[in-house]
C-alpha positions, 0 to 999 in steps of 0.5 A: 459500468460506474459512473462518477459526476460531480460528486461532493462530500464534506465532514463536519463542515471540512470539504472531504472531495468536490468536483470528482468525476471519473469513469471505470469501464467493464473490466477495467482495473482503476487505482486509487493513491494519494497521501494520508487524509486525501479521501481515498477510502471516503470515495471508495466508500461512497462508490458502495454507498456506505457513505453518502455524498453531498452532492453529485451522481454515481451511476452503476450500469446507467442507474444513480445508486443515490436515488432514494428508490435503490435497493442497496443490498441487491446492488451491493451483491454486484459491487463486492467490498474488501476491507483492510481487516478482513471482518471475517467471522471470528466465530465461524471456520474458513467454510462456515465464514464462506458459504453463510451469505450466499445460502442467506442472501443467494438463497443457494443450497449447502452442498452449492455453496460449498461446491462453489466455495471449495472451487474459490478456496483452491483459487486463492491457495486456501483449499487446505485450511476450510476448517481452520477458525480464524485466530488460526490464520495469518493476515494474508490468509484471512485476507485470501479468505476475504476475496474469495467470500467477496467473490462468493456472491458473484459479483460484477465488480470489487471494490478493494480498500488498502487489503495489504495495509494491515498485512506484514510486509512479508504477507503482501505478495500472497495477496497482490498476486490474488488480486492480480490474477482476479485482474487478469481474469477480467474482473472490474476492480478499483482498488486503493492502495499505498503499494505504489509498484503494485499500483503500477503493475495492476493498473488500467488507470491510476487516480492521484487524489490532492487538493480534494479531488483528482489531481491527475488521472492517467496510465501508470506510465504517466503517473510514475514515469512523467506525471504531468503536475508538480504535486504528483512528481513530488508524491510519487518522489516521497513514495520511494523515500524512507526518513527517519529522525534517531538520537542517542536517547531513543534510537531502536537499532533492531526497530530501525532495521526492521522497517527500513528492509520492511520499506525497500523490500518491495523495490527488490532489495536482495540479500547483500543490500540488506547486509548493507543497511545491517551493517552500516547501522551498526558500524556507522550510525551508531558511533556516530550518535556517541560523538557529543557534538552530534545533536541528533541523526537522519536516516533516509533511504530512497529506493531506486525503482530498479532494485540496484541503486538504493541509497542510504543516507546519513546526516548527522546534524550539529556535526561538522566533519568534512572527511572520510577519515573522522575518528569514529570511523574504524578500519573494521566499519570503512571495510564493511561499508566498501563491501556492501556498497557500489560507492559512498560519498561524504560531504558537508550539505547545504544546511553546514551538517555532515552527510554521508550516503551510500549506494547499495 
């Protein structure tokens, strides 16, 4: 259906991507990753032709939408795009934002558009709030809202750019499970993201962008499980990975907390594991911070892809004690720790600072 050859962009003289090629069959549900800055959302851009390449073909059902002679709003009807902040109609209710395209573009009747918006409201769970304005919903069901006015006009693929980045945490699973069954439906999907496990389970084939282009194409069981280059183990590694720099001076403990349960929940952290991280924040982190010679503490949290062995570790740099029973360690904190934990292990690492790291 798409077809990628050698396509080429640059930005004020900075090489964006070069050499990319790649194809998405009908059907297929291709995803996106890679780090901040790697040209994710520059190449699904260009895929819509709301950017325009330097060099390089993209050809859609065997026609190059860059020719000059294209008519790019009859092809953006069948190449539908979903935006990370919904760019719904502030002004207009849920069934006013759904049915002005297509009785504009589509030249469809009013009682067919809301017939068939009524038919999409019900299959992304928003049937009950066509007459809500915007302002009156959550981030997960504007973005509902968006995929189903992207589907009103019928199109033969979606484009989806990060549509759960600007969603709280607790938002995202309403809107992966849309995309999901559109997926399963059939519907022709590339889809960045920064949701590794939803990239895994979406998937028919995942593309890792480094180094401006596709550094590894593959089957999520390759990506995630045995990528095959060096800069691909080290991405998928970091992307279970939570670090945060605290000091005595600036540390949140709420703030912390927050983003840290924020960071694990989608690897399955459940409710005793959440205790866990509460606790040893509080009975843990935060006496160590009042010991002078702590000059400051790292909290890391590495998420375990089973959901049963996330480990939170603190290392507090300047500190040299190398034992379990060092005076900030009350009866009351060494208890709440054992309880909430499989196993803690305390040791000096290799940079001489203090580490102690708890298995959830």
């Amino acid at each position: 259906m798409i077809e990628v050859k050698n396509l080429k962009k640059s930005f004020d003289g900075q090489t964006i991507l070069q050499n990319v090629n790649f194809t998405v069959n009908k059907g297929d549900s291709v995803v996106i990753i890679g780090g901040s800055g790697c040209g994710k959302s520059t190449l699904l851009r260009c895929l819509n032709r709301l950017i325009v390449p330097d060099e390089g073909e993209i050809l859609f059902e065997g026609k190059n939408i860059l020719d000059k002679k294209t008519d790019v709003d009859l092809f953006r009807r069948k190449v539908g795009m979903v935006y990370q902040q919904f760019n719904l109609f502030e002004h207009l209710n849920v069934m006013e934002n759904m049915i002005l395209a297509p009785m504009k573009v589509l030249k469809m009747s009013e009682k067919d558009a809301t017939e068939r918006a009524e038919e999409l409201l019900k299959k992304v769970g928003m049937e009950n709030r066509r007459y809500r304005m915007p302002s009156a919903l959550s981030g997960g069901q504007k973005q509902r809202v968006a995929i189903a006015r992207t589907l009103m006009m019928q199109p033969e693929c979606i484009l989806f750019d990060e549509p759960t980045s600007a969603l709280d945490p607790t938002m995202v699973d309403e809107v992966e499970s849309v995309i999901r069954r559109l997926v399963d439906d059939g519907m022709t999907s590339v889809i960045v993201t920064h949701e590794m496990r939803f990239a895994e389970k979406i998937s028919s084939n995942i593309l890792f962008l480094a180094e401006k282009g596709i550094y590894e194409e593959g089957p999520a069981e390759q990506i995630f499980h045995n990528p095959k280059r060096e800069l691909t183990r080290q991405f998928v590694y970091r992307s279970r990975m939570f670090n945060r720099k605290v000091t005595r001076r600036d540390v949140d403990l709420l703030s912390l907390n927050s983003e840290l349960k924020s960071f694990a929940m989608p690897y399955g952290l459940n409710r005793k594991q959440t205790l866990g991280i509460s606790y040893i924040l509080e009975e843990i982190l935060m006496p160590i911070l009042q010991i002078e010679e702590v000059n400051d503490a790292s909290v890391s949290l590495i998420c375990d892809e089973s959901g049963s062995g996330h480990k939170l570790i603190i290392e507090c740099e300047g500190y040299k004690a190398d034992t379990e029973l060092a005076p900030e360690f009350d009866d009351m904190g060494r208890l709440l720790a054992r309880n909430f934990t499989q196993s803690i292990d305390y040791y000096v690492n290799a940079t001489g600072n203090w580490e102690v790291t708890y298995v959830l």
